[in-house]
FINU-306238 format. One record per atom (N, C-alpha, C): x, y, z. Coordinates in steps of 0.02 Angstrom, whole numbers, padded with zeros to 5 digits, always signed. Layout:
N
XYZ ...
end
This chain:
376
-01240-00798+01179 -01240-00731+01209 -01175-00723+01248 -01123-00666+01227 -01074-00668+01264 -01092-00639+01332 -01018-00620+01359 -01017-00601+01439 -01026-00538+01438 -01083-00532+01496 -01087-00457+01491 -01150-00429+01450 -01165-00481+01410 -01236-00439+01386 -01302-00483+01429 -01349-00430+01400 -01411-00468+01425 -01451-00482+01359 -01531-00488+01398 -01580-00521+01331 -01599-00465+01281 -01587-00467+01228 -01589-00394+01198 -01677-00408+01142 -01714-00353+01153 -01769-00311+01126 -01764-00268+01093 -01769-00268+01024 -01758-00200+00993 -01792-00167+01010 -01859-00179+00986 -01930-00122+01013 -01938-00085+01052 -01886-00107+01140 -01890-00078+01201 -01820-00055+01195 -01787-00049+01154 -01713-00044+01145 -01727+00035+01094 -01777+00018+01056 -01791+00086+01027 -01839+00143+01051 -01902+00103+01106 -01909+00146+01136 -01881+00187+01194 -01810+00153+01208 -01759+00186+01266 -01734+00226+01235 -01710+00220+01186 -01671+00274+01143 -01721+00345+01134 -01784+00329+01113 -01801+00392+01085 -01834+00421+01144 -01821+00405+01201 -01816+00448+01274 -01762+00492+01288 -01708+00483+01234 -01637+00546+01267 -01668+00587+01247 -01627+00643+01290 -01624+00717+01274 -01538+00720+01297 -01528+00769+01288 -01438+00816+01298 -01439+00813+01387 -01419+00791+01411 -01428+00789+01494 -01378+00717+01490 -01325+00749+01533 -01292+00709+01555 -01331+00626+01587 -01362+00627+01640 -01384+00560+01672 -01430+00521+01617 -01457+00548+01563 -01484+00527+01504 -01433+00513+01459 -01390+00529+01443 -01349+00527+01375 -01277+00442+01416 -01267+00464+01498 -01242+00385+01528 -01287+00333+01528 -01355+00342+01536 -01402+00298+01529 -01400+00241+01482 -01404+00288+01429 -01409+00261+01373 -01321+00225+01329 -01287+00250+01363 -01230+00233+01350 -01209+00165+01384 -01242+00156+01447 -01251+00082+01493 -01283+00036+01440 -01348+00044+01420 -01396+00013+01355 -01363-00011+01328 -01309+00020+01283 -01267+00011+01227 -01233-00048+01239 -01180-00015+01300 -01128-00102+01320 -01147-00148+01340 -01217-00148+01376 -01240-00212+01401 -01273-00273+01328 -01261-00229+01268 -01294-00256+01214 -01262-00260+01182 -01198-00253+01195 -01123-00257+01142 -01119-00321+01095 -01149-00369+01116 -01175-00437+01060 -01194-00410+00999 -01256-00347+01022 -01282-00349+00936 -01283-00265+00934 -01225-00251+00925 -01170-00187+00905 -01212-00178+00854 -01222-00197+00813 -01227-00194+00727 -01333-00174+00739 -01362-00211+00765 -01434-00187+00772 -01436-00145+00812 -01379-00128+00869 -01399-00075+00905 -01385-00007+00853 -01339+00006+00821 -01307+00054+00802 -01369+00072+00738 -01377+00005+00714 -01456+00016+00672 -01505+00063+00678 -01524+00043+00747 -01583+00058+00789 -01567+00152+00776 -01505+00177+00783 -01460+00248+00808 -01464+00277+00757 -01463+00250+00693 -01455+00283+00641 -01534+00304+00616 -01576+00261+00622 -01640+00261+00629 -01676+00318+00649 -01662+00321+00727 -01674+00378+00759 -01649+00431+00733 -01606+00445+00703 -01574+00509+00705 -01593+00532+00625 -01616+00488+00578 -01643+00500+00516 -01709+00533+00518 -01747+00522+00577 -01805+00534+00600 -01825+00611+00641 -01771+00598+00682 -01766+00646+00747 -01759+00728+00711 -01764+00755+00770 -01774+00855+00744 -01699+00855+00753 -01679+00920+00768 -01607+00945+00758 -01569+00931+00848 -01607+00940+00863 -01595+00929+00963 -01584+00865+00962 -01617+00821+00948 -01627+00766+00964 -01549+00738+00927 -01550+00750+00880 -01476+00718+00834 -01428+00747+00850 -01421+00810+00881 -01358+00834+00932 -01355+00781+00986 -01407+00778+01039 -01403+00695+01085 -01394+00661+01068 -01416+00624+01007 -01359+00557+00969 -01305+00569+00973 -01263+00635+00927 -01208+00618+00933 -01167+00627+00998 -01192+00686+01048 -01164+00671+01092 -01167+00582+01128 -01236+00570+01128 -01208+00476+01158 -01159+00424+01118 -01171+00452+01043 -01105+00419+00988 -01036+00445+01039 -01017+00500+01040 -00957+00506+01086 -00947+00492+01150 -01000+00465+01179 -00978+00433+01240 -00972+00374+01246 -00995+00332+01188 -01005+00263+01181 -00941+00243+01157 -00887+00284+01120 -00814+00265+01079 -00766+00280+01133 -00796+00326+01166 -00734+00366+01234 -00737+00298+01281 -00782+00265+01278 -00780+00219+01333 -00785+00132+01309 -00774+00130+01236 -00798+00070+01214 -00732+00015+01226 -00682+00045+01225 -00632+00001+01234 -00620-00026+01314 -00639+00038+01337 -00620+00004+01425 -00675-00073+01442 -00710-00057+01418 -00797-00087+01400 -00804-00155+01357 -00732-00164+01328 -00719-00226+01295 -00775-00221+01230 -00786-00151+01199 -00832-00171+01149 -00810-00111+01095 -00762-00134+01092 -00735-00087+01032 -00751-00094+00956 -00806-00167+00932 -00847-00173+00891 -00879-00113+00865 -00903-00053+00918 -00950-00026+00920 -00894+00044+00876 -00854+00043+00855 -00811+00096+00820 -00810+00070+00751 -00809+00020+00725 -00798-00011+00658 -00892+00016+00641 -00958-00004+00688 -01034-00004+00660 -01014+00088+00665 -01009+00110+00693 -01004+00175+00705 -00981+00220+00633 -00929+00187+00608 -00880+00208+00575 -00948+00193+00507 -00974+00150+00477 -00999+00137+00447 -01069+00190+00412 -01091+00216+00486 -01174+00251+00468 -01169+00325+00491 -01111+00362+00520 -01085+00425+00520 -01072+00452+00446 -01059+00422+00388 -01059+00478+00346 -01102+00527+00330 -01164+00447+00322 -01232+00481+00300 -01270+00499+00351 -01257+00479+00403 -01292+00515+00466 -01272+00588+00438 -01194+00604+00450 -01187+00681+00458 -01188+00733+00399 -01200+00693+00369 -01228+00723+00295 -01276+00756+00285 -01331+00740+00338 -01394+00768+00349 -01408+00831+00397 -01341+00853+00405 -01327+00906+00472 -01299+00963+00419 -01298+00955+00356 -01260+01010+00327 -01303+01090+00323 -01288+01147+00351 -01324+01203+00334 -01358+01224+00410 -01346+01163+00455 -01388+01172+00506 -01353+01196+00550 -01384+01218+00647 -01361+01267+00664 -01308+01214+00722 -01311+01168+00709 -01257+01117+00746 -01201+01099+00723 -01176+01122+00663 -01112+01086+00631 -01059+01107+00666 -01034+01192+00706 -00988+01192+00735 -00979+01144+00794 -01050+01124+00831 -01047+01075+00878 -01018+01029+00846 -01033+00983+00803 -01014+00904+00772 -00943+00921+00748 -00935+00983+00737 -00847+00974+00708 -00801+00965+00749 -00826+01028+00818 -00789+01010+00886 -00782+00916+00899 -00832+00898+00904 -00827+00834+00914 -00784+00766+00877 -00793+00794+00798 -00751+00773+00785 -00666+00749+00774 -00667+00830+00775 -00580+00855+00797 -00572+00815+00869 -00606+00803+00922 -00574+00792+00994 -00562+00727+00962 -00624+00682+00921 -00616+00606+00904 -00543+00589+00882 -00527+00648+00829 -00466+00627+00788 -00394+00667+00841 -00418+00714+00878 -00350+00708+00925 -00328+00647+00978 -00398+00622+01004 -00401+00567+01040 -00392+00515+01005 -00382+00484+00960 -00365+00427+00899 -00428+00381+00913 -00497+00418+00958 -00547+00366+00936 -00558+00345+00876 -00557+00375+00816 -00564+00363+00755 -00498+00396+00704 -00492+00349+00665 -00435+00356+00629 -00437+00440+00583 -00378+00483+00593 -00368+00547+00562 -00405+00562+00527 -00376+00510+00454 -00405+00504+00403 -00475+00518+00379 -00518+00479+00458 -00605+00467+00431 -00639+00523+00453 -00596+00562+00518 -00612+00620+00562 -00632+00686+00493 -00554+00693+00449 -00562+00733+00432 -00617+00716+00358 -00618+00662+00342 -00674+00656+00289 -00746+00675+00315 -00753+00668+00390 -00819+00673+00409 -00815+00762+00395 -00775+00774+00411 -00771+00867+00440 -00767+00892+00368 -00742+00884+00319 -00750+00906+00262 -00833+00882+00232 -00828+00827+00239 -00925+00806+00226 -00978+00868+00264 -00947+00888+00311 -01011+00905+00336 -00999+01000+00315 -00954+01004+00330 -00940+01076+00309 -00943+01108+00260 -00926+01064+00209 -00915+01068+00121 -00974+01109+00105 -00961+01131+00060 -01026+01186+00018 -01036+01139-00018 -01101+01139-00067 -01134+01093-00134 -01112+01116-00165 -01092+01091-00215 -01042+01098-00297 -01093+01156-00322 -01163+01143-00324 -01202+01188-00364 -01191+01268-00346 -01181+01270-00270 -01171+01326-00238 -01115+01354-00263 -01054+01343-00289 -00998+01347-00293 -00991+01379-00351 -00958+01459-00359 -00949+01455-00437 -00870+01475-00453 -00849+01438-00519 -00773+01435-00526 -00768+01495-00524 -00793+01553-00571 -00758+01613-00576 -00724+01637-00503 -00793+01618-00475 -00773+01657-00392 -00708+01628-00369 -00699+01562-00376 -00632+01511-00365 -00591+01542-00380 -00593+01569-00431 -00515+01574-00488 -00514+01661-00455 -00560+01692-00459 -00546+01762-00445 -00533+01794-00374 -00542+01737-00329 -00546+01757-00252 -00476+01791-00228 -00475+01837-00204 -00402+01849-00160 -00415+01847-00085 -00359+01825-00054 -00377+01815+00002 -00363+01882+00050 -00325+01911+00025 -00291+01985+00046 -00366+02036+00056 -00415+02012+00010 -00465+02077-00003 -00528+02062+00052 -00496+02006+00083 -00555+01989+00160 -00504+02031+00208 -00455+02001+00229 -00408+02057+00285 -00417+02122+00271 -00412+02161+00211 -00425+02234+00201 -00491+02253+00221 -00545+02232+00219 -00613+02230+00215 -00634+02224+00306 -00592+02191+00333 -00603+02162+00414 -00577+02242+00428 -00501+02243+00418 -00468+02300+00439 -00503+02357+00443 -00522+02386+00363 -00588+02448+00358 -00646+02436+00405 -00687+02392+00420 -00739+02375+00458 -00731+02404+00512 -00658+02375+00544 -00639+02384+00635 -00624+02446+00631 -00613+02489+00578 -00592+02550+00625 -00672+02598+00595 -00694+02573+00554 -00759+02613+00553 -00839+02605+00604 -00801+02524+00636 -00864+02532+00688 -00817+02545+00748 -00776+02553+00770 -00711+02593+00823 -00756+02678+00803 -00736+02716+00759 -00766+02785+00743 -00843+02788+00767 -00874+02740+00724 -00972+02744+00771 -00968+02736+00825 -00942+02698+00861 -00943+02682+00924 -00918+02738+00978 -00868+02799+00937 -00833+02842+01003 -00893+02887+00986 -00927+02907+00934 -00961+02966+00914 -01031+02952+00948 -01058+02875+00957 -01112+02877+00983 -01118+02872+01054 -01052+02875+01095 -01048+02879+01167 -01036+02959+01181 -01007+02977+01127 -01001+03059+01147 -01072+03104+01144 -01101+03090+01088 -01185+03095+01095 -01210+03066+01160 -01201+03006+01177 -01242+02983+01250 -01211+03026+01292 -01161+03068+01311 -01141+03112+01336 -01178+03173+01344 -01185+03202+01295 -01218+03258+01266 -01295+03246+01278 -01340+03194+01269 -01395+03185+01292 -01404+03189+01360 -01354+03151+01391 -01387+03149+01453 -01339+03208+01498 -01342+03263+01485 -01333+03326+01514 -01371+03359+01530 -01367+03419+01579 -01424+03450+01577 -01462+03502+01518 -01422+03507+01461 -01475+03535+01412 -01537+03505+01406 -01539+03435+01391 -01613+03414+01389 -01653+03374+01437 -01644+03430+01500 -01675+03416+01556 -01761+03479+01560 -01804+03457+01578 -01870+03493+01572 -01820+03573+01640 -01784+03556+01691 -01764+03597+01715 -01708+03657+01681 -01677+03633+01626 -01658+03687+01589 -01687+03732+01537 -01742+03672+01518 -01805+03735+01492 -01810+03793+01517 -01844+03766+01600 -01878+03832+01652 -01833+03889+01667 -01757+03868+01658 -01708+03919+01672 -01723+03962+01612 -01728+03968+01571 -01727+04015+01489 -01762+04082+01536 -01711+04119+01525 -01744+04188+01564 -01760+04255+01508 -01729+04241+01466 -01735+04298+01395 -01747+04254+01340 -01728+04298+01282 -01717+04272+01198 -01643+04275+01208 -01583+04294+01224 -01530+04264+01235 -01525+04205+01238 -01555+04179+01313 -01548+04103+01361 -01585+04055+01281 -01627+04087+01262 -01689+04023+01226 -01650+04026+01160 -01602+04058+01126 -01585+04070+01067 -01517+04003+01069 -01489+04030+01124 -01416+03987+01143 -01444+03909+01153 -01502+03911+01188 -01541+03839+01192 -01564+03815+01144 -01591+03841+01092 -01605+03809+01038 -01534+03791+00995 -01498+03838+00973 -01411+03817+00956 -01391+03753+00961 -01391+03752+01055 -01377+03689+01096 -01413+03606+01047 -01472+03628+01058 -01518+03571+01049 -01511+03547+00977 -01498+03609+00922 -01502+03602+00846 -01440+03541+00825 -01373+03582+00857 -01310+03534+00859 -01322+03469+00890 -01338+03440+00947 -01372+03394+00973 -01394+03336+00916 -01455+03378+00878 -01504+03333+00845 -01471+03334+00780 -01418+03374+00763 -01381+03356+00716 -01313+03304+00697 -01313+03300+00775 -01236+03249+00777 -01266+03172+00770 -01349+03168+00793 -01387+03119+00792 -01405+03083+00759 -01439+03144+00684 -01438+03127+00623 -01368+03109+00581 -01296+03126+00599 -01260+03090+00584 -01230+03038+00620 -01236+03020+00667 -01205+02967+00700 -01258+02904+00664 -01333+02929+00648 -01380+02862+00631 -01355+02876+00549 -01341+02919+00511 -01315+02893+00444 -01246+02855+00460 -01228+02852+00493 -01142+02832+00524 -01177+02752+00519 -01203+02740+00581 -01242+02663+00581 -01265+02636+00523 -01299+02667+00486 -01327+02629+00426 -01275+02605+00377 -01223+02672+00356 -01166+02649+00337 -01111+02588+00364 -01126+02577+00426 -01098+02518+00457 -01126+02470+00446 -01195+02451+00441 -01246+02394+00429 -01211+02393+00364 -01225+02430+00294 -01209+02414+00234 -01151+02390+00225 -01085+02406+00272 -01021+02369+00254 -01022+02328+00288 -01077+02282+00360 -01061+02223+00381 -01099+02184+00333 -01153+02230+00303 -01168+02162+00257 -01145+02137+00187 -01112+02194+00173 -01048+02171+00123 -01004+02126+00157 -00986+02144+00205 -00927+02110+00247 -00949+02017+00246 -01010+02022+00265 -01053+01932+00269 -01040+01913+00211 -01045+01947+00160 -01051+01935+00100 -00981+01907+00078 -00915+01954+00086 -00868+01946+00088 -00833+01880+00112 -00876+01864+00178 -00851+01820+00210 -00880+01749+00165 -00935+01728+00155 -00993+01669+00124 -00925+01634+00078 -00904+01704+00038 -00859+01675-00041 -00793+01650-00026 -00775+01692+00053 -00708+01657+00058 -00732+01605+00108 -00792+01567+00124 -00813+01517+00153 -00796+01470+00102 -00827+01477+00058 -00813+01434-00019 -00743+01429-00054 -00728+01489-00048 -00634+01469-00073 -00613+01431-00018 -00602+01436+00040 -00552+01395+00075 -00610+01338+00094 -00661+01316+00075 -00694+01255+00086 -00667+01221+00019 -00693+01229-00026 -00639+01198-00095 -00559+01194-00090 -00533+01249-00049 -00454+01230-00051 -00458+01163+00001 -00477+01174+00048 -00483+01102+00119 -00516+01054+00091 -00545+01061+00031 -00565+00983-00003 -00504+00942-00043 -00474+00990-00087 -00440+00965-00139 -00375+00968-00082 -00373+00989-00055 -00291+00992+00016 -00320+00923+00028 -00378+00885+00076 -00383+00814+00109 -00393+00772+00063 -00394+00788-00003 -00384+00742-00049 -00315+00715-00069 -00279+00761-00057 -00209+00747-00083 -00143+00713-00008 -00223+00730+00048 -00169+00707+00116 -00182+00646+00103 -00226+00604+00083 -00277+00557+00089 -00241+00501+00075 -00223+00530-00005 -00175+00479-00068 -00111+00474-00043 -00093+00537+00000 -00015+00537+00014 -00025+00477+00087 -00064+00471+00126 -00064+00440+00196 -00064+00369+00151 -00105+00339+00127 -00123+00297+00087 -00080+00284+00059 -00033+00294+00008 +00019+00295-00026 +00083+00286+00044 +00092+00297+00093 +00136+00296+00126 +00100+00221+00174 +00053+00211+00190 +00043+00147+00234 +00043+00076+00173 +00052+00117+00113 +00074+00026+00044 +00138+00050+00055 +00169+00081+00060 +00251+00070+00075 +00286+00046+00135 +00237+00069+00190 +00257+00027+00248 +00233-00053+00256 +00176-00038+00204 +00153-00130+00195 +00221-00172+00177 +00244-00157+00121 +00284-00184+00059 +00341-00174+00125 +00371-00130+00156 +00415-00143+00203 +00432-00201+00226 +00377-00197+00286 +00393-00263+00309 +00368-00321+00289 +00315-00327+00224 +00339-00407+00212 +00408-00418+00155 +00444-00347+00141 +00521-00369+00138 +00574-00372+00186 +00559-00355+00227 +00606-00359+00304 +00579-00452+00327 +00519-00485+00316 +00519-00527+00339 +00514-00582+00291 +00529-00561+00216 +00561-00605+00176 +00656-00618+00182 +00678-00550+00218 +00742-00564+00219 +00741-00579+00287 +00696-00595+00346 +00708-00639+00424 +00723-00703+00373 +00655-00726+00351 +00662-00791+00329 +00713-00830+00276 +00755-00784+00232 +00772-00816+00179 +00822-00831+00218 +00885-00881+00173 +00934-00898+00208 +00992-00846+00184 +01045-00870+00216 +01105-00815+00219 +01157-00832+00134 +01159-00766+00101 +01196-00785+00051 +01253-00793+00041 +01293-00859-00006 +01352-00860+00024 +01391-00814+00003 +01470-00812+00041 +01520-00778+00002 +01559-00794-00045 +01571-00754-00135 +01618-00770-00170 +01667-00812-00152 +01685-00860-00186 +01768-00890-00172 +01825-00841-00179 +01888-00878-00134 +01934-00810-00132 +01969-00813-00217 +01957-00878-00246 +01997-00895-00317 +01962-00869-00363 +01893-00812-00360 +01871-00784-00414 +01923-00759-00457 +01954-00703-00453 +01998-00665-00500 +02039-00720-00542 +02059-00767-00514 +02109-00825-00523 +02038-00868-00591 +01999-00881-00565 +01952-00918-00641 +01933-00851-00679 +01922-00805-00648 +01910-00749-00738 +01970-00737-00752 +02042-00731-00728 +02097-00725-00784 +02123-00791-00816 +02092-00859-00797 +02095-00904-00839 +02023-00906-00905 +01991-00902-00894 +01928-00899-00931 +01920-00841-00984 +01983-00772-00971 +01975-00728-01028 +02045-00763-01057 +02083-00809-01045 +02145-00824-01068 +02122-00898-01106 +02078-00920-01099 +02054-00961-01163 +02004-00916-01202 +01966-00871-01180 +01930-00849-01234 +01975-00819-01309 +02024-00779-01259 +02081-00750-01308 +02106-00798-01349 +02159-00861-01334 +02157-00918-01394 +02121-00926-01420 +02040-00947-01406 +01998-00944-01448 +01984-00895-01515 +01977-00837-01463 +01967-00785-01548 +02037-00777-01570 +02114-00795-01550 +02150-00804-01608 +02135-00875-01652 +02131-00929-01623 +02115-00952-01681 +02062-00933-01737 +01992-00916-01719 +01954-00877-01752 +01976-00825-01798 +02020-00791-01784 +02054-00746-01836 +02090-00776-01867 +02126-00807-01866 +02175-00872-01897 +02145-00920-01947 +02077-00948-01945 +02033-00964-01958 +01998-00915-02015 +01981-00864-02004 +01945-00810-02034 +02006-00779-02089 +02042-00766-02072 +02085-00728-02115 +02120-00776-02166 +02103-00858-02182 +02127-00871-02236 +02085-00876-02309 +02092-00812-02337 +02059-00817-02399 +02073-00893-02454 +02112-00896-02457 +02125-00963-02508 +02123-01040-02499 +02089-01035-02433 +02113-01130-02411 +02149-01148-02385 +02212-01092-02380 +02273-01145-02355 +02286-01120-02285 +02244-01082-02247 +02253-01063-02172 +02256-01135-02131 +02250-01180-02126 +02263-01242-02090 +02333-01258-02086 +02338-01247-02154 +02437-01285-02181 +02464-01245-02138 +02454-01164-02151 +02489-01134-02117 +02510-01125-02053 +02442-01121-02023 +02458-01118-01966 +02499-01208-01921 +02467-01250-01942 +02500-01322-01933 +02591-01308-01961 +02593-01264-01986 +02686-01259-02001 +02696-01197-01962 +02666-01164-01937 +02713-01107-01882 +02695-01165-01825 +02653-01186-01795 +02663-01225-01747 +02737-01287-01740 +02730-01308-01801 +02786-01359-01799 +02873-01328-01794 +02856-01257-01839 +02920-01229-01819 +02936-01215-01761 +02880-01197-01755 +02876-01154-01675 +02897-01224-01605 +02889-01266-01627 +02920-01330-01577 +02980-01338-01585 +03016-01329-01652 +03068-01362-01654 +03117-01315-01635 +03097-01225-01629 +03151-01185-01605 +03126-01202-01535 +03097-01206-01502 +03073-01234-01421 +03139-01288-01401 +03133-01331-01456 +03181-01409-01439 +03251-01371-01429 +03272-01335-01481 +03337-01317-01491 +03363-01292-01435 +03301-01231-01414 +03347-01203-01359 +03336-01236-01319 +03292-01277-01289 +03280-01335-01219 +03364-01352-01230 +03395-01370-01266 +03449-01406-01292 +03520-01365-01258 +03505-01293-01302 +03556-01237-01293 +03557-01235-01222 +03489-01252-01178 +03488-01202-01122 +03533-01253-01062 +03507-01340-01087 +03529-01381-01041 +03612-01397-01032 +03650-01375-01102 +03706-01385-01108 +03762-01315-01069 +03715-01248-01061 +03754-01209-01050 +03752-01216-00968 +03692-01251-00935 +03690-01264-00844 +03700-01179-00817 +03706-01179-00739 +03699-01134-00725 +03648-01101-00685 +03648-01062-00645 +03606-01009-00624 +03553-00988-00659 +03579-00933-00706 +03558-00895-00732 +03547-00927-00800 +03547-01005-00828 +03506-01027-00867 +03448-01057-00857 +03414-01039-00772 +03365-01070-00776 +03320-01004-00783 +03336-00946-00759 +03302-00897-00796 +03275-00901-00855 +03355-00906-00902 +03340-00906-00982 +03300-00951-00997 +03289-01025-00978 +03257-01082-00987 +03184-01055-00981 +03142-01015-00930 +03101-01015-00921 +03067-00958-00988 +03095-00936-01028 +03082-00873-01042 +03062-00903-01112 +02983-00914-01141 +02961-00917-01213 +02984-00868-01255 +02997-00908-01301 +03024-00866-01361 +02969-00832-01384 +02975-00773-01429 +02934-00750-01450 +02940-00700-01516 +02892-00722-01552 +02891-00712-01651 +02860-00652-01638 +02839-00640-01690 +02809-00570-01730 +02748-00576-01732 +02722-00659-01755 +02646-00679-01753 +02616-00690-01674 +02668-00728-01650 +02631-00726-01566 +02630-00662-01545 +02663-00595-01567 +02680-00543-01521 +02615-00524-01555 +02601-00524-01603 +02510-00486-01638 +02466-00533-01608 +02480-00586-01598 +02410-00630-01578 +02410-00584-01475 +02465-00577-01444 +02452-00550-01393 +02420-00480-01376 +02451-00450-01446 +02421-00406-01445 +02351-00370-01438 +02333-00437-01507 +02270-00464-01513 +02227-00461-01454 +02251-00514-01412 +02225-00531-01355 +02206-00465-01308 +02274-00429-01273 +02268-00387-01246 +02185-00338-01264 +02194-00314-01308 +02138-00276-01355 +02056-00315-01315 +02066-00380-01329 +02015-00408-01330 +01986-00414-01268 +02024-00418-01224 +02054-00404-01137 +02018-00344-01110 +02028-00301-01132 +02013-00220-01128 +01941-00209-01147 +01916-00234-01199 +01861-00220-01229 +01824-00274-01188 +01827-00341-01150 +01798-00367-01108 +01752-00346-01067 +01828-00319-01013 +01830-00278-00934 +01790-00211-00979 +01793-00159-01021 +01750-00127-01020 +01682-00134-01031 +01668-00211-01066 +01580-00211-01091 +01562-00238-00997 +01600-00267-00961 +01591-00307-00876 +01582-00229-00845 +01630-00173-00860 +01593-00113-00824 +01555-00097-00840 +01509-00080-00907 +01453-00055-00920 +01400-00129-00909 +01399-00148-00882 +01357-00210-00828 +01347-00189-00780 
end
């Protein structure tokens, strides 16, 4: 038994409960009950749901008001358990409130829950759409698809100024009544058939503004009850729009708390990983050696490839050998002439017709590299 509770009784635990009524010193009462039993959250909240499956319509307004005093205070109370059991048996609790004359109460309540973050947005507004929602059966598409919303404001508008008109015509009549024409003392005044002719006039107009001011009323009853009528269908259009609207907040909230998931366990895959190193500064220096053997390579390959008859080996084994012995000559030419400006010349490869195509070669091959490395 943790701290803070006592010996817990359901039996006397349920007959305490089904003693509330809506009264403040009853609804703390029972809210004391609750935390001192915060051990068994889960049978108390049992016990609540119980009651309220049972209970008349009064009685399950006092539940939920003690449900909201029990979350307003559960955390100071060290028993914030009591929001997760809570969270659990409110759907179908308030499911059972639909049509009845308490739902604006339970919605209020709910909205304060979800401004106060007792309960998460999300579950606030699923409860408030649960309980408000019309039944599918009730619902008909045509009406969906054909509703305008413009033809409720026109309909309000006509209303207000036609019960504005009954309303000045039947105070001007209460005017007219309570004058002295239909006083027993303006009777007794009638002194001729003049006085009694003009009095009857009086009285005829009277009982005629009467008979229209009450066709006036009836005509007002018939357009407020069009007007109810009016109102029921756009109850149903914007109850279906606020369903399929918290459906799509739902996926989007949802959809945005797996992205903040995936966030940070990549923010704390990159705390943990180690630091990557930096390139060497001699990169450029090994890829312009590494495309400068590939290039020999595919000249020999072409060299290779391009001898139809067999004798591409000989050949090329005799431009090489020539190709040394004009090397020797000028090594020769270059050492005998000394000088400055023969070590220039010394440094400078000779160059054929076949090496100038094989560079060519190369170049090409160079180019077409670096462009397949950009489209990488």
């Amino acid at each position: 038994m943790g701290k803070g509770s006592i010996k817990f009784d359901p039996k006397k635990f349920q007959q305490k409960l089904l003693t509330l009524v809506n009264d403040k010193d009853s609804i703390y009462g029972l809210t004391t009950a609750f935390f001192n039993h915060k051990d068994y959250a889960q049978q108390t909240v049992k016990i609540w749901i119980s009651a309220f499956e049972s209970g008349n319509i009064d009685f399950r307004l006092a539940l939920i008001y003690l449900a909201n005093e029990i979350l307003h205070n559960c955390k100071r109370k060290d028993a914030s358990v009591y929001k997760d059991e809570f969270k659990k048996v409110l759907p179908n609790a308030l499911s059972q409130l639909k049509g009845t004359n308490i739902v604006d109460k339970v919605v209020r309540v709910l909205e304060l829950w979800s401004d106060r973050k007792l309960l998460d947005s999300a579950v606030c507004s699923g409860l408030i759409a649960g309980i408000s929602a019309i039944e599918d059966a009730k619902i008909d598409p045509e009406l969906i698809k054909n509703f305008s919303p413009d033809s409720v404001i026109s309909a309000l508008k006509e209303f207000l100024i036609m019960e504005t008109d009954t309303a000045s015509k039947e105070r001007q009549l209460g005017c007219m009544i309570s004058s002295e024409i239909h006083s027993p003392a303006a009777v007794r005044q009638i002194k001729d058939r003049s006085h009694g002719e003009a009095y009857r006039q009086q009285l005829e107009e009277s009982c005629q503004r009467l008979e229209d001011l009450v066709r006036d009323l009836e005509r007002l009853e018939e357009r407020r009850e069009a007007l109810l009528s009016l109102l029921e269908k756009a109850h149903m259009f914007f109850a279906a729009q606020y369903s399929d609207v918290n459906v799509v907040v739902t996926a989007y909230k949802k959809y945005g708390e797996m992205v903040a998931f995936m966030r940070r366990r990549v923010e704390d895959r990159l705390v943990d990983s180690p630091e990557a190193p930096s390139p060497p500064a001699d990169t450029a220096d090994d890829f312009g050696a590494e495309v400068a053997v590939l290039s020999r390579r595919e000249d020999e390959m072409e060299i290779d490839s391009g001898d139809e008859n067999g004798q591409g080996a000989a050949v090329h084994h005799q431009q090489q050998q020539s190709s040394k012995r004009r090397h020797r000559k000028h090594r020769r030419h270059s050492g005998s002439s000394g000088g400055a400006g023969s070590v220039g010349h010394r440094d400078r490869a000779p160059v054929s017709g076949k090496s100038g195509n094989s560079r060519k070669r190369s170049s090409r091959w160079v180019l077409k590299l670096k462009k397949k490395l950009n489209e990488c």
